[in-house]
C-alpha positions in Angstrom: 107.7 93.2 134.4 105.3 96.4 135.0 102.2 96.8 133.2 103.2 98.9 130.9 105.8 96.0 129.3 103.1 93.7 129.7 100.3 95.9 127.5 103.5 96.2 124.7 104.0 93.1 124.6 100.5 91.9 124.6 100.0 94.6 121.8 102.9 93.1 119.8 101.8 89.4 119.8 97.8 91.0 118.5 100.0 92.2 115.4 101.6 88.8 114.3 104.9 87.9 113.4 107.0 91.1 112.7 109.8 91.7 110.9 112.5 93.4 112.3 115.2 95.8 111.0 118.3 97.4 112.7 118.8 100.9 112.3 121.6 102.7 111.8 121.2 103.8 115.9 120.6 100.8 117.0 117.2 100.6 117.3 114.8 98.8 115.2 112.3 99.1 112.6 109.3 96.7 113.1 106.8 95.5 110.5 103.9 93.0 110.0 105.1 89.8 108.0 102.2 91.1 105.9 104.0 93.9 104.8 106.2 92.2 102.8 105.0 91.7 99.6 103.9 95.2 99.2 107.4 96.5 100.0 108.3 93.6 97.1 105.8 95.3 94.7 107.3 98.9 95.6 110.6 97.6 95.2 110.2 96.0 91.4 108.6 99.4 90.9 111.1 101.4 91.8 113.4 99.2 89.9 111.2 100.0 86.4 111.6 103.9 87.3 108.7 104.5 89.2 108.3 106.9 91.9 107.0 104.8 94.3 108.3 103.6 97.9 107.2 102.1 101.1 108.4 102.4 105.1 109.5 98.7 104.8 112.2 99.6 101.6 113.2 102.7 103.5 114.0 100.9 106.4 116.0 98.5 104.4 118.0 101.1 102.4 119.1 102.6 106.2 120.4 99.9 107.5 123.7 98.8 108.7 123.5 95.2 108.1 123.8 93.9 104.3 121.3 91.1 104.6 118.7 94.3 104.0 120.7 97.6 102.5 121.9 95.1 99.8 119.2 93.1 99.4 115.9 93.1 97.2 113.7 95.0 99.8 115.8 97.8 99.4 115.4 98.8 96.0 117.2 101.5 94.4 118.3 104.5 96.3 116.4 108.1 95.3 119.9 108.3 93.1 119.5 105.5 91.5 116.0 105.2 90.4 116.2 104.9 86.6 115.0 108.2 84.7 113.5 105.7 81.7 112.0 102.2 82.7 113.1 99.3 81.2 113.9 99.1 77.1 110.7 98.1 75.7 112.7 94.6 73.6 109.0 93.7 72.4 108.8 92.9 68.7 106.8 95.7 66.5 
């Protein structure tokens, strides 16, 4: 292991647990475990119509395994983002 591999890797553990994310080419999209709920936040947003997004949904959305492109850190697709949020059932 050169230095180089070493200074990544030291560099990697200094961040914390990561999430990681396969890509569509095979590499993979890395986050901080911290990152999480704010992808969650971005993604109930988008869900009420909101244009709003985050690296962690994007990821999610291009990914080749279903555990993320169909799960709830993905979020709707630019397509699908409601034009209207959600009907407003409150009593007048």
């Amino acid at each position: 292991m050169g230095l180089r591999d070493r200074l990544r890797t030291l560099a990697r553990r200094a961040k914390g647990p990561m999430v990681e994310i396969e890509q569509p080419d095979g590499t993979y999209a890395r986050f901080p475990q911290s990152e999480l709920g704010p992808a969650y936040l971005a993604a109930l947003d988008r869900e009420r119509g909101l244009d709003v997004d985050h690296e962690l949904c994007r990821a999610a959305r291009r990914s080749p395994d279903p555990k993320w492109s169909e799960g709830v850190w993905a979020g709707p697709s630019d397509d699908e983002i409601p034009e209207h949020g959600p009907e407003d059932l409150s009593e007048s």
